[in-house]
TIZAKOL-732885 format. One line per 10 residues: their letters; for each residue x, y, z of C-alpha. Coordinates in pm, 1 decimal. Example, Ala and Ser with C-alpha at 12.3 -4.5 7.8 and 13.67 -1.06 7.14 Angstrom:
<nodes>
AS> 1230.0 -450.0 780.0; 1367.0 -106.0 714.0
</nodes>
This chain:
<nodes>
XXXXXXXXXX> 8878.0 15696.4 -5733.8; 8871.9 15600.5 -5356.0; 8587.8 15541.2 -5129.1; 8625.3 15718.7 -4743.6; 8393.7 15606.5 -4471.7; 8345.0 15821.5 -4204.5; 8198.9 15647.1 -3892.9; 7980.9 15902.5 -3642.4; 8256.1 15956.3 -3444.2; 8490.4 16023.4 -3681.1
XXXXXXXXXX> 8247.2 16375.0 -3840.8; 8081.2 16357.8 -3489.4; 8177.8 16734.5 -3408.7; 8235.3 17064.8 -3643.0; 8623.8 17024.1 -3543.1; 8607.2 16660.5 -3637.2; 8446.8 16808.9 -3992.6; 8731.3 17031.5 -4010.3; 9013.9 16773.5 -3976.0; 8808.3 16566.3 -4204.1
XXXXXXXXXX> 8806.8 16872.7 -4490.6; 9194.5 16891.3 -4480.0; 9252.6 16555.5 -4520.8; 9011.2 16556.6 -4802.5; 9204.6 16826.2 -4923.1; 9546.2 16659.3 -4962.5; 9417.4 16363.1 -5175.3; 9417.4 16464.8 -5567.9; 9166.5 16146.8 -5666.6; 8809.3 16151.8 -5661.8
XXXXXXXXXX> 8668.3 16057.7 -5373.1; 8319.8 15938.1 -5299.7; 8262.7 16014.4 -4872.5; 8036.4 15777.3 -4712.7; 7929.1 15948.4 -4365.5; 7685.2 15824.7 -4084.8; 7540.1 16003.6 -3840.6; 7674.0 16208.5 -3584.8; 7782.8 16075.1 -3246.0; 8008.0 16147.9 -2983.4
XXXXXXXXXX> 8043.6 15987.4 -2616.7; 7758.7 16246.0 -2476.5; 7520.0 16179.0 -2785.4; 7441.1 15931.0 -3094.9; 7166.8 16042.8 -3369.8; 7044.2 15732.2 -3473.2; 7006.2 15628.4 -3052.2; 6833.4 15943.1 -3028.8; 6613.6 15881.7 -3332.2; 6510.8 15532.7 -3146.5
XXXXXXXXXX> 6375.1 15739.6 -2882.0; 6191.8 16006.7 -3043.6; 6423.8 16275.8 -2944.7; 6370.5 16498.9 -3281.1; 6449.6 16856.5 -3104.6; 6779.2 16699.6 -2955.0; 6872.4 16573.2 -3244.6; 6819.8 16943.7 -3457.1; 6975.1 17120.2 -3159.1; 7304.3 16898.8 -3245.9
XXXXXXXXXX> 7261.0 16970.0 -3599.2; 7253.2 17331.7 -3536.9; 7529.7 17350.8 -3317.4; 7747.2 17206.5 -3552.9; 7584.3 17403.6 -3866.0; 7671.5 17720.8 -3610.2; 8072.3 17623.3 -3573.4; 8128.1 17586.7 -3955.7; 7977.2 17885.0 -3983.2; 7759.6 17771.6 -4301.0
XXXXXXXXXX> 7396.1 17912.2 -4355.3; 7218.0 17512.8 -4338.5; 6859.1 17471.4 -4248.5; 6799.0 17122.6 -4087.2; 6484.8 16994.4 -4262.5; 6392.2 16723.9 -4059.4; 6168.0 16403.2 -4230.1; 6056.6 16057.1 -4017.3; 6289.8 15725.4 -4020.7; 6626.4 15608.5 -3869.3
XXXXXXXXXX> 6753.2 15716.8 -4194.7; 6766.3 16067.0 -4116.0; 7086.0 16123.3 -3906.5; 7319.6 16018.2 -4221.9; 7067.4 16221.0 -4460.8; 7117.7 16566.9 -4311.6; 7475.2 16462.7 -4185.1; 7590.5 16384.9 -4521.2; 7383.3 16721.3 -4700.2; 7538.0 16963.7 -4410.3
XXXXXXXXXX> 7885.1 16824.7 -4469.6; 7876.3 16852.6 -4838.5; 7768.8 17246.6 -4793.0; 8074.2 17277.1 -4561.1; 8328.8 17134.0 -4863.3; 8197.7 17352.7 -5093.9; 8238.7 17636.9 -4879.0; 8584.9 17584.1 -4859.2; 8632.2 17540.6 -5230.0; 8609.7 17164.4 -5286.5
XXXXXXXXXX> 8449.0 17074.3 -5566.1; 8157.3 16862.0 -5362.3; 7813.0 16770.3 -5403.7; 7542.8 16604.1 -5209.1; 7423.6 16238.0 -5370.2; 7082.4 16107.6 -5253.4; 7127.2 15820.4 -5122.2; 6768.5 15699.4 -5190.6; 6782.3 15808.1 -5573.8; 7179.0 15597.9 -5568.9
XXXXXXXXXX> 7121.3 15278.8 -5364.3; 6888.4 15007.5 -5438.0; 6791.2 14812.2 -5204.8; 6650.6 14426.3 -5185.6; 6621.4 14221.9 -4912.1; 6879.4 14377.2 -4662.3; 7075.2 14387.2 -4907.6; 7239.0 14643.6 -5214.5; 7151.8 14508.6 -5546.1; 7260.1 14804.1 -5752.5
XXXXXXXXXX> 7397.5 15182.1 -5769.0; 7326.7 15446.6 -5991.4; 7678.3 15483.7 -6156.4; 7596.1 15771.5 -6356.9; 7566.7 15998.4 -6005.8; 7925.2 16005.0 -5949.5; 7979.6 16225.6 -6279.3; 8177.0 16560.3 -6316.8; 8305.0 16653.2 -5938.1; 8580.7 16590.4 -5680.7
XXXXXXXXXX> 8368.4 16456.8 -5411.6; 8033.0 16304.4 -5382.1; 7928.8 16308.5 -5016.7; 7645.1 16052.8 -4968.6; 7462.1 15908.9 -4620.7; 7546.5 15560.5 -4525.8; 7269.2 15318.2 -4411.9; 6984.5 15390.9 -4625.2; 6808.7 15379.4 -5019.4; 6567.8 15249.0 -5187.8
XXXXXXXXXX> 6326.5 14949.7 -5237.6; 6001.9 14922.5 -5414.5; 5981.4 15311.1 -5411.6; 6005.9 15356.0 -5073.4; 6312.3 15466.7 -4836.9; 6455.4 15157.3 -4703.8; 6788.5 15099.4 -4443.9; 7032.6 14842.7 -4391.5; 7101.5 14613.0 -4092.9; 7360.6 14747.4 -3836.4
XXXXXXXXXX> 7652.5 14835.9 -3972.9; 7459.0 14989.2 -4325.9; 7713.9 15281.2 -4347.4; 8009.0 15031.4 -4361.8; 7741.7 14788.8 -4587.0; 7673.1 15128.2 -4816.9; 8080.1 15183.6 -4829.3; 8136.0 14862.8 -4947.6; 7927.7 14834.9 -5207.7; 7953.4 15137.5 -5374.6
XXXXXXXXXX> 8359.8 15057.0 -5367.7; 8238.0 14725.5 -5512.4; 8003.7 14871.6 -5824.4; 8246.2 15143.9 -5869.5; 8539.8 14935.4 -5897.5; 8774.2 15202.6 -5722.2; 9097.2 15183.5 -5643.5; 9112.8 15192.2 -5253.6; 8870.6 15197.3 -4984.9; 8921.0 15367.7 -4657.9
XXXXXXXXXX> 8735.6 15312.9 -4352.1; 8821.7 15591.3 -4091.0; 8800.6 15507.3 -3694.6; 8879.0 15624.3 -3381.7; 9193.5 15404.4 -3368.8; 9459.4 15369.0 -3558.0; 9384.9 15002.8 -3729.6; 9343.8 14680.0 -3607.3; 9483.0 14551.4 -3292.0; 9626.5 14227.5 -3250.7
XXXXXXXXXX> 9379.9 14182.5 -2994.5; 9018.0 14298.4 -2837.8; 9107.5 14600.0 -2651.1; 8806.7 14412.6 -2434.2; 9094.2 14163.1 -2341.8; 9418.4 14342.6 -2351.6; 9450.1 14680.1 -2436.5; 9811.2 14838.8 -2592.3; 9853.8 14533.6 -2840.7; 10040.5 14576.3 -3184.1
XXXXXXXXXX> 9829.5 14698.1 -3422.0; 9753.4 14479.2 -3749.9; 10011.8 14618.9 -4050.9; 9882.6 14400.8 -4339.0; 9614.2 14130.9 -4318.5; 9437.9 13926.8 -4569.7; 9081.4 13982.2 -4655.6; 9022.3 13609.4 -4498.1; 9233.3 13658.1 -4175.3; 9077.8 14006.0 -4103.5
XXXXXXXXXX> 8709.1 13843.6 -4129.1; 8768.4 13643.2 -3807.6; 8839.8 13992.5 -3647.2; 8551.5 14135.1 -3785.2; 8332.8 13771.6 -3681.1; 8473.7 13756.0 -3350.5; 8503.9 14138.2 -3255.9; 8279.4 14307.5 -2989.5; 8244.1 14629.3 -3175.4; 8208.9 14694.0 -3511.3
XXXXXXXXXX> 8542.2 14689.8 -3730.9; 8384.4 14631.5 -4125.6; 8093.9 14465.6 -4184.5; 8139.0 14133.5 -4367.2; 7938.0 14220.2 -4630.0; 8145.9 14542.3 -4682.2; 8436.3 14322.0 -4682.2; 8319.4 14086.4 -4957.4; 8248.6 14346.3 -5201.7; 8592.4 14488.1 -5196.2
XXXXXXXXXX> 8757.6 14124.7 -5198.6; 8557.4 14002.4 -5464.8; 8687.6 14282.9 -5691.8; 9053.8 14284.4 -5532.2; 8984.3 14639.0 -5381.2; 9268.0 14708.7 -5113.7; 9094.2 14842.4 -4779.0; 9261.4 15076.5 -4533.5; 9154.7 15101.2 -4172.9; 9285.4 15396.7 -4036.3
XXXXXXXXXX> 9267.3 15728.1 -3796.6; 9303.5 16095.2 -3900.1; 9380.1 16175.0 -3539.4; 9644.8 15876.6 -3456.6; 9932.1 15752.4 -3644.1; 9886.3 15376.8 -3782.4; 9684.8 15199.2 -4051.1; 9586.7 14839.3 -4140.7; 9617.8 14759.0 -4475.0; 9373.6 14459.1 -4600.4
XXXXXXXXXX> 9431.5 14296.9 -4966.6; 9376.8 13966.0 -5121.9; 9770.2 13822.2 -5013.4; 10085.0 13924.5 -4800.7; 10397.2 13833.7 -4796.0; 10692.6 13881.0 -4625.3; 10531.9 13975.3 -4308.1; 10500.2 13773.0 -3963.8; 10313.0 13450.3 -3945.8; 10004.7 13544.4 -3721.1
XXXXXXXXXX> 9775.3 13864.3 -3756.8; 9532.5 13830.7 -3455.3; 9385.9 13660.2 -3177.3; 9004.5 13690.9 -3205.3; 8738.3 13644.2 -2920.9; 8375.5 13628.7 -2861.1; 8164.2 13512.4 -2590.3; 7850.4 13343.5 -2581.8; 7858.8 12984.6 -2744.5; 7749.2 12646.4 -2657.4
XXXXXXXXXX> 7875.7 12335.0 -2725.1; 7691.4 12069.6 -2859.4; 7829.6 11698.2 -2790.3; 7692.9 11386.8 -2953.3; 7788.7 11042.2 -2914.1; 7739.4 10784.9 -3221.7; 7562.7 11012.4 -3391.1; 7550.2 11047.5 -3784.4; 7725.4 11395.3 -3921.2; 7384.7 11469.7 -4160.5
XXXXXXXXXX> 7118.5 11395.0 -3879.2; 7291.0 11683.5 -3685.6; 7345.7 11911.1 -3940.0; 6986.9 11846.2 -4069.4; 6876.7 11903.6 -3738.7; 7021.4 12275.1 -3684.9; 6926.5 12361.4 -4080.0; 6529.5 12204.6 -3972.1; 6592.9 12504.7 -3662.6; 6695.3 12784.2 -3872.2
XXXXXXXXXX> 7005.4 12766.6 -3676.6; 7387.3 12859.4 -3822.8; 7669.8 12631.2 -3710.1; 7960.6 12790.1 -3585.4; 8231.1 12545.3 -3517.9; 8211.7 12145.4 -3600.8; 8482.6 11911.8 -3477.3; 8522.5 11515.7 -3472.9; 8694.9 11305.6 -3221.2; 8629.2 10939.0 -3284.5
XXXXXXXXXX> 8308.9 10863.2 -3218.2; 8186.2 11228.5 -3054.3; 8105.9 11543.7 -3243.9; 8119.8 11875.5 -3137.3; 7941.9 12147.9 -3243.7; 7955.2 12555.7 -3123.7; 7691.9 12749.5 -3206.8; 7614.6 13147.2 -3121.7; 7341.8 13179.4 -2836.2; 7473.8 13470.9 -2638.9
XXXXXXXXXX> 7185.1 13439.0 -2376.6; 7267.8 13065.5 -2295.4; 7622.5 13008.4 -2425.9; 7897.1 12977.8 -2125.1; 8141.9 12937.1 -2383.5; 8381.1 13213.9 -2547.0; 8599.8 13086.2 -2906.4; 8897.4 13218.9 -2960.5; 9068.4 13203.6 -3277.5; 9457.6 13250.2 -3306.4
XXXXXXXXXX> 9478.3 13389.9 -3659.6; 9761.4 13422.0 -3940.9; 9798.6 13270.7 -4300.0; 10155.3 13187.6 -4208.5; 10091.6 12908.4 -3941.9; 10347.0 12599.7 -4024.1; 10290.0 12273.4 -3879.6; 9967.9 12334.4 -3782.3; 9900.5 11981.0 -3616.9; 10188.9 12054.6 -3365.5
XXXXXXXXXX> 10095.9 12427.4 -3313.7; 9735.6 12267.4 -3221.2; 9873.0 12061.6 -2994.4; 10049.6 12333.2 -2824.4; 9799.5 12521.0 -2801.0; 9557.4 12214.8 -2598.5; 9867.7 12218.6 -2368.1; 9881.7 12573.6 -2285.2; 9495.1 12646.6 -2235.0; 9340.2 12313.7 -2177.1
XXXXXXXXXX> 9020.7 12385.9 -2347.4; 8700.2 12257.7 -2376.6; 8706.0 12176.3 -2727.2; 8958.6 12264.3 -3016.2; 8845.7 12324.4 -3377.5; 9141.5 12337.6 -3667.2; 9275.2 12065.1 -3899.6; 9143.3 11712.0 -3877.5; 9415.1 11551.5 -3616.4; 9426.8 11265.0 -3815.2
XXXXXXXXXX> 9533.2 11437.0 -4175.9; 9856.5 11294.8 -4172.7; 9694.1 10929.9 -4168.6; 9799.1 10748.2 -4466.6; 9450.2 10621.7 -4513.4; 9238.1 11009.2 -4489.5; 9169.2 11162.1 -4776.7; 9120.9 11549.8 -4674.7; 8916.3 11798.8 -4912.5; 8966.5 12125.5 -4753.3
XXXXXXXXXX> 8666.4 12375.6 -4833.8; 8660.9 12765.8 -4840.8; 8419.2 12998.0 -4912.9; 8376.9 13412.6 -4773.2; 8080.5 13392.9 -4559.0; 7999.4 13021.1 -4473.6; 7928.4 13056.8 -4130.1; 7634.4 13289.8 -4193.1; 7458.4 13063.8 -4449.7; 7240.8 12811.5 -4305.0
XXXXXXXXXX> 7217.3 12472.1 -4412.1; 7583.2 12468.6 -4582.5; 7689.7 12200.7 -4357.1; 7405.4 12029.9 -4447.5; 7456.7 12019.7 -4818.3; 7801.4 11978.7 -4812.0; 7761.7 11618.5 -4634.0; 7448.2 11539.4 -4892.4; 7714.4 11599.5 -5133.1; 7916.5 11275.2 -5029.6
XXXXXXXXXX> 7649.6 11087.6 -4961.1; 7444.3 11119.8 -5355.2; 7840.6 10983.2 -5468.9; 7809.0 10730.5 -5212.3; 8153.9 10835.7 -4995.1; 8155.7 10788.6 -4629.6; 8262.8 11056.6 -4414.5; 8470.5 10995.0 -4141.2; 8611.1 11322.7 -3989.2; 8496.8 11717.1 -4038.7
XXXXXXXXXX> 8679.4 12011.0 -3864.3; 8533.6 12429.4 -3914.5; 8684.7 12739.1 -3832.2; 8557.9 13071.9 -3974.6; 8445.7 12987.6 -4380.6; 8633.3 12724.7 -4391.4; 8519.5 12323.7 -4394.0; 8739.0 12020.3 -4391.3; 8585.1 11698.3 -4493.0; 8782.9 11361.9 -4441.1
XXXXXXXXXX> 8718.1 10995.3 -4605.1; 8915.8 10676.6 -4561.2; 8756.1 10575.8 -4913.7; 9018.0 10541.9 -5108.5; 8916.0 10773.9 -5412.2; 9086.9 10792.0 -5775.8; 9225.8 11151.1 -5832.0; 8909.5 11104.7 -6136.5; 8686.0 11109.9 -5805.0; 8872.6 11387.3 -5629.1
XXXXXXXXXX> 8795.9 11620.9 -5940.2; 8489.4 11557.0 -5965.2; 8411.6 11601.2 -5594.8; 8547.9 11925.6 -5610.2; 8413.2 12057.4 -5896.8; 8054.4 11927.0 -5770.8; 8117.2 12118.9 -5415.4; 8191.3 12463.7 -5610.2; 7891.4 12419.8 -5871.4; 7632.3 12254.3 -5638.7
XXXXXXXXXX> 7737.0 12390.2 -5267.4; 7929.2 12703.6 -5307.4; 8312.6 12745.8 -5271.6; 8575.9 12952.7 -5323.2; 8866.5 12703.7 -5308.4; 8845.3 12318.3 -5283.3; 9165.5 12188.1 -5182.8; 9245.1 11812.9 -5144.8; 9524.3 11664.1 -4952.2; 9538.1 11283.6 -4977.6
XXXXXXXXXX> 9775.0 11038.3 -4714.8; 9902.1 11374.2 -4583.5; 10011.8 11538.7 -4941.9; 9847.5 11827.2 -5181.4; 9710.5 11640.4 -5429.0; 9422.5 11878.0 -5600.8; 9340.4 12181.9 -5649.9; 9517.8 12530.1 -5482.0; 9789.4 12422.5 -5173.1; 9548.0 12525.6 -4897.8
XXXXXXXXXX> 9734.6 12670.4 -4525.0; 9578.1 12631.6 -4213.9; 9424.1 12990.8 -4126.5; 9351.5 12951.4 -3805.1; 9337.8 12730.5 -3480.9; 8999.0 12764.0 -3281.5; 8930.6 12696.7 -2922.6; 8667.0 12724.8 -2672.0; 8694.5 12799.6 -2331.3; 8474.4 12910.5 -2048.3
XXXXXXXXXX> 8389.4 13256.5 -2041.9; 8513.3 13389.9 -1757.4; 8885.1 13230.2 -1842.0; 8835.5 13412.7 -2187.1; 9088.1 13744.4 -2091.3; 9262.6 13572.6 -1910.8; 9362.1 13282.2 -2171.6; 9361.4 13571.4 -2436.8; 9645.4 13753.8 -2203.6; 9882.8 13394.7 -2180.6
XXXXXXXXX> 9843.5 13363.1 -2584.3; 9938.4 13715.4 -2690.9; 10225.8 13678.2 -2393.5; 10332.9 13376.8 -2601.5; 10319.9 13446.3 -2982.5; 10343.4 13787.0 -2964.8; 10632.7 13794.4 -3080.2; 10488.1 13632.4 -3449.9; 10243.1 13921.4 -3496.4
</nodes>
């Protein structure tokens, strides 16, 4: 079984449908079709719904019922929902007309909905046909018709690929993949063959429009689902899985705007981090240098500061390839391994987990963690769901263990590496994933442009 996602643009038109049905057409596995509502460059449904545009809306509904050529009456109900609820019903009429074996699923009688989030699906839906064509965006909680954040076709996608356990999931764009870089910054990059789910999560963090939705992405990694991003107008594809191998070192340079820094001076790591958790606010970025700490956090109003993350599962020597870096760009801060790893004195524990940067307090509870077994912490580095955590206690591989077995049980991990006087010494061999650095926001394309000029060469 495979899960397709059709974005708006990609089912935005009745020719659009029609390139859709053939492709549809040539694959001999069930398929479960995730679609959203229509949209094109004139137009977008759920925009439209926003504004209380109903007979707009049913006139673009019509026009594309009136190029099939299907007999579909629009039946038109209140809530953003409805632009993937009579998208998905008029494109399921359209398959079976041409002899697919399709059928319309409700989406509010499949998903269930808690909290912004999907909690279950009603397996016993997808039963006895080809394809099961079902709006993104929307189900059910407490009885009523509830939708998903932005993104909740891509959220929808994911999940039911998740629950399902299928085989593949495709997410059809506009493009053909991932590029290397923001087409905001430089446009005609490579595009992304093969990434990790990890490395193609700062893409998805960092990117200005919508790739996947991390949520989407964590169901699928979770239960080792392979995800293809991919055009059925353009040649091209990204393929995302759990590992690669044999491919180049780096996979992408990711950007976003917005961020401030934060700089204090003799200041104690918890008092901070207790200080953002007291404010509801997410940490982005945390560096130490001595006796300063840096921290980057999202505030797109006030930030003058753009990160940029030079991506790739395959970066050797990372402490030189930092250092490179700071000579190249001169930035304001720099956020990657702890500089001073190699000291023979630094025990490193090296902390991953999907999603970190979007749960608040984790910083927070992570340094309670040392503190309760009464270890000092002298250094701590982030990138994107990833936290390193450096001691000059000297700590008994005994200790180590049970560090690391407290941090998964207590704080939430996904790997707990440990590297102690510059060697693996518990735990999976960790790589550096990515080196992060912020810069002023108006040097952001250009900086962007002198990277990819650089490296490109090891995408």
């Amino acid at each position: 079984m495979k899960v397709i996602k059709s974005g708006g643009e990609s089912t935005g038109t009745a020719d659009k449908i029609k390139v859709l049905t053939g492709y549809i057409k040539s694959i001999p596995e069930t398929i479960v079709l995730v679609v959203s509502a229509p949209a094109t460059k004139e137009a977008r449904v759920t925009e439209l719904l926003k504004n209380n545009m109903e007979e707009k809306i049913k006139e673009i509904f019509n026009n594309i019922t009136k190029q099939l050529n299907i007999d579909f009456k629009v039946e038109f109900e209140q809530g953003l929902h409805i632009g993937e609820h009579i998208h998905s019903q008029l494109i399921a009429k359209y398959l079976k007309s041409q002899n697919i074996n399709a059928t319309w699923v409700d989406a509010k009688q499949a998903i269930e909905i808690k909290n912004n989030k999907i909690t279950n699906i009603n397996k016993k839906l997808f039963k006895n046909h080809q394809v099961y064509v079902i709006g993104g965006f929307y189900g059910t909680e407490n009885n009523k018709t509830a939708t998903l954040p932005i993104g909740g076709s891509d959220i929808t996608a994911g999940a039911i690929a998740g629950f399902l356990k299928v085989d593949e999931y495709q997410n059809l764009k506009e493009f053909p993949g991932v590029a290397v870089t923001d087409p905001k910054y430089l446009k005609d990059t490579k595009i992304i063959k093969q990434a990790t789910y990890a490395e193609i999560r700062e893409a998805v963090y960092r990117s200005q429009k919508s790739l996947l939705e991390p949520t989407s992405l964590e169901h699928c990694k979770q239960n080792n689902i392979p995800i293809k991003i991919k055009s059925l107008t353009e040649k091209g594809e990204t393929l995302i899985t759990n590992t690669r191998e044999n491919m180049p070192p780096l996979t992408n340079i990711a950007c976003k705007e917005g961020f401030r820094i934060y700089n204090f001076k003799d200041k104690s790591l918890k008092g901070i981090f207790n200080k953002f958790a007291e404010k509801n606010i997410s940490i982005d970025m945390v560096n130490t240098n001595k006796d300063t700490i840096s921290v980057a956090v999202y505030e797109p109003e006030k930030g003058d500061q753009a990160l940029i993350s030079i991506v790739g599962e395959g970066i050797a020597k990372p402490i030189t390839f930092t250092k490179w870096i700071q000579s190249k760009t001169n930035p304001t801060e720099i956020y990657g391994p702890i500089l001073g790893g190699l000291e023979t004195e630094m025990t490193i524990f090296h902390i991953e987990l999907f999603g970190m940067n979007s749960i608040i307090g984790y910083a927070k509870n992570l340094i309670e963690l040392f503190e309760k077994n009464n270890i000092p912490v002298h250094a701590a580095s982030t990138t994107i769901d990833s936290f390193s955590i450096g001691t000059k206690e000297n700590l008994s591989k005994e200790k180590i263990k049970s560090i690391s077995k407290q941090i998964k049980e207590k704080v939430g991990a996904d790997i707990v590496s440990t590297t102690k006087n510059g060697l693996h010494c518990n735990g999976k061999n960790k790589d550096v994933r990515n080196i992060t650095i912020a810069v002023p926001n108006e040097k952001a394309k250009q900086i962007v442009e002198q990277l990819y000029s650089k490296l490109k060469d090891s995408f």
